[in-house]
N, C-alpha and C positions, 0 to 999 in steps of 0.2 A: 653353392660353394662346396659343399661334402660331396660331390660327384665329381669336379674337377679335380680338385686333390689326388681324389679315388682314380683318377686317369691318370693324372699324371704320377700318381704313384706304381701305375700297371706299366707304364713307358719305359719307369724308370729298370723296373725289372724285366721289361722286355730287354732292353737294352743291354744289362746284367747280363741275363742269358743270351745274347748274341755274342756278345766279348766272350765266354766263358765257352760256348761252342766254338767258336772261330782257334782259341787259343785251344781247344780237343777237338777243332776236326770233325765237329757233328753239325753241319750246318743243314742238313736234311731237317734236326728235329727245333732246332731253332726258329726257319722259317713255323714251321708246325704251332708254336708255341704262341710266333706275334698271331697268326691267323685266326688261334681260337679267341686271344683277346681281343682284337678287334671288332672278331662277329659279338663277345660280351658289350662291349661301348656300343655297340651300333644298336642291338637289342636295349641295353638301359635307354640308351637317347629317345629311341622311338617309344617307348614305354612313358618316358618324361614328357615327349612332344604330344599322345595320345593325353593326357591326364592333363597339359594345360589346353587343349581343345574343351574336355569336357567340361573344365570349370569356367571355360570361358561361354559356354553356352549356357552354363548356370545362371549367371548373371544378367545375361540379358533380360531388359525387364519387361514384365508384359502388360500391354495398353489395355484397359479393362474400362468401359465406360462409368463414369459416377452412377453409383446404386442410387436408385428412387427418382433421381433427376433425369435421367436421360426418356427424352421423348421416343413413344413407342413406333412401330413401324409405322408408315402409311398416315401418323397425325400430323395435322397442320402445325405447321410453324408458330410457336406462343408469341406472341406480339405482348409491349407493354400493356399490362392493364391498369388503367386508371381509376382507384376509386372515387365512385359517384358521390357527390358533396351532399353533403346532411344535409336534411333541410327541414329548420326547426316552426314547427307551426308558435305564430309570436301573440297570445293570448290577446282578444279585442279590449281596447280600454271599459275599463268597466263605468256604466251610464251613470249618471249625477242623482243621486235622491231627488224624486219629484219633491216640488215646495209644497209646501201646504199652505193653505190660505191665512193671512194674517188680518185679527180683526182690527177695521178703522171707522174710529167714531166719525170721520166726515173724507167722505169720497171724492169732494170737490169743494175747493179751498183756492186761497190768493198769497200770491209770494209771501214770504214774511208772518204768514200765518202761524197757529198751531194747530196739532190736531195728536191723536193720540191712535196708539196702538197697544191692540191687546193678543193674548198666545190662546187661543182656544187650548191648548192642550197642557196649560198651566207648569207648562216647564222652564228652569231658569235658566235667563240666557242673560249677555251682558246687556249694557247699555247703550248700546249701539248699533248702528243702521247703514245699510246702502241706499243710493237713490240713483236710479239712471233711469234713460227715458226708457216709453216702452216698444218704441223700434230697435232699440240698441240695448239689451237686457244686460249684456254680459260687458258692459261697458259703464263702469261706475263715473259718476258725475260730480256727486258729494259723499262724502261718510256724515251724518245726521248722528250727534251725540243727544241722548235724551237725559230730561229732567231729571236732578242728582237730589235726591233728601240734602240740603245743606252745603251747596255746591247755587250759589248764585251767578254763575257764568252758565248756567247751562239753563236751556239748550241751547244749542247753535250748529250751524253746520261748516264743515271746512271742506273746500273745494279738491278734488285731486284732481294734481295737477300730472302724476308720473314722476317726479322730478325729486320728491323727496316723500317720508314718509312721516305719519305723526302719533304723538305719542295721547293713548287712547285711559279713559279712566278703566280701572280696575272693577268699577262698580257691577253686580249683576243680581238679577231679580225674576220673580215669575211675571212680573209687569202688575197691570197696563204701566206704559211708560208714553210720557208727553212729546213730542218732537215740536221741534221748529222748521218750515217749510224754508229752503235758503231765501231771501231776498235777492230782488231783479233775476228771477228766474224767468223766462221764456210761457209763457203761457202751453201749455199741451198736457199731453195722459205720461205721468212719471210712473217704475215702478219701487217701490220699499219694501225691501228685505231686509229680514236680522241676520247677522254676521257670526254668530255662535248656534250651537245646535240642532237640531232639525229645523232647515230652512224653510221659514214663512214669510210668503209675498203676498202683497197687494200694492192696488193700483188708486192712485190719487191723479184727479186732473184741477189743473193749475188753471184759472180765467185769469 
């Protein structure tokens, strides 16, 4: 805008002195006068036309590849890579305490019977027992409650069934403890295990 003005402010006094010559008669120095201002506007303009070239080339912006990330010449193209799935080693179950042997006053016995068991290793354990046969160890048949000091229901044995569960005396002892063999059991080789602490098995067969 301050160069326009600046022209049209040079026109206006070109113009001045043309009237001013014409009215004296010097129109030799008049022409003279628009010529040199002219060549001045033409010089400013190309001067202003030169100065928005070069800011305009300032600006233009330059494509520079991303640092660090740009693959180098001549490498393969990076493909997704997929990390490889963990693969956690899952610790083996740990194996059951071998039983130990559990003493019985009679190895061979009849339904309905008694017979007694003792802990070689005089440790106290409840009063209570497993009975399954001895094809199917891990397959309880009966839980066998043993003889109670002052407890005239016992012994006896109650059958599992699965189905429900039962409620066991509190009593426990280093033993020998009496058992009751269940009645109308099946004649074969049973085995009896204590139900608390270091597990001790023996084997009773039924005629």
């Amino acid at each position: 805008m301050p160069d326009l003005e600046h022209d049209l402010q040079e026109d206006l006094r070109a113009l001045a002195d043309r009237r001013a010559a014409e009215a004296g008669g010097d129109f030799d120095s008049v022409l003279t006068t628009a010529r040199t201002r002219k060549r001045r506007r033409t010089a400013g303009l190309t001067v202003i036309g030169a100065a928005a070239v070069v800011g305009a080339v300032a600006v233009v912006p330059t494509l520079l590849p991303a640092s660090g990330d740009a693959p180098a010449a001549g490498s393969p193209v990076p493909t997704n890579a997929v990390a490889p799935p963990k693969v956690e080693a899952i610790p083996t179950a740990q194996a059951l305490p071998k039983a130990g042997a559990l003493g019985l006053t009679a190895t061979v016995t009849k339904a309905g019977s008694q017979f007694v068991a003792t802990f070689p290793d005089k440790q106290v354990r409840a009063a209570t027992f497993s009975l399954a046969s001895a094809s199917k160890p891990d397959v309880a048949l009966y839980t066998l409650v043993a003889k109670i000091p002052g407890d005239p229901t016992t012994p006896y044995a109650v059958r599992m069934t699965g189905e429900f569960g039962m409620e066991a005396p509190s009593y426990s002892g280093p033993g020998p403890y009496t058992l009751a063999m269940p009645k109308g059991l099946p004649s074969g080789s049973y085995r009896v295990c204590t139900l608390s602490g270091a597990p001790l098995c023996g084997l009773v067969t039924v005629k």
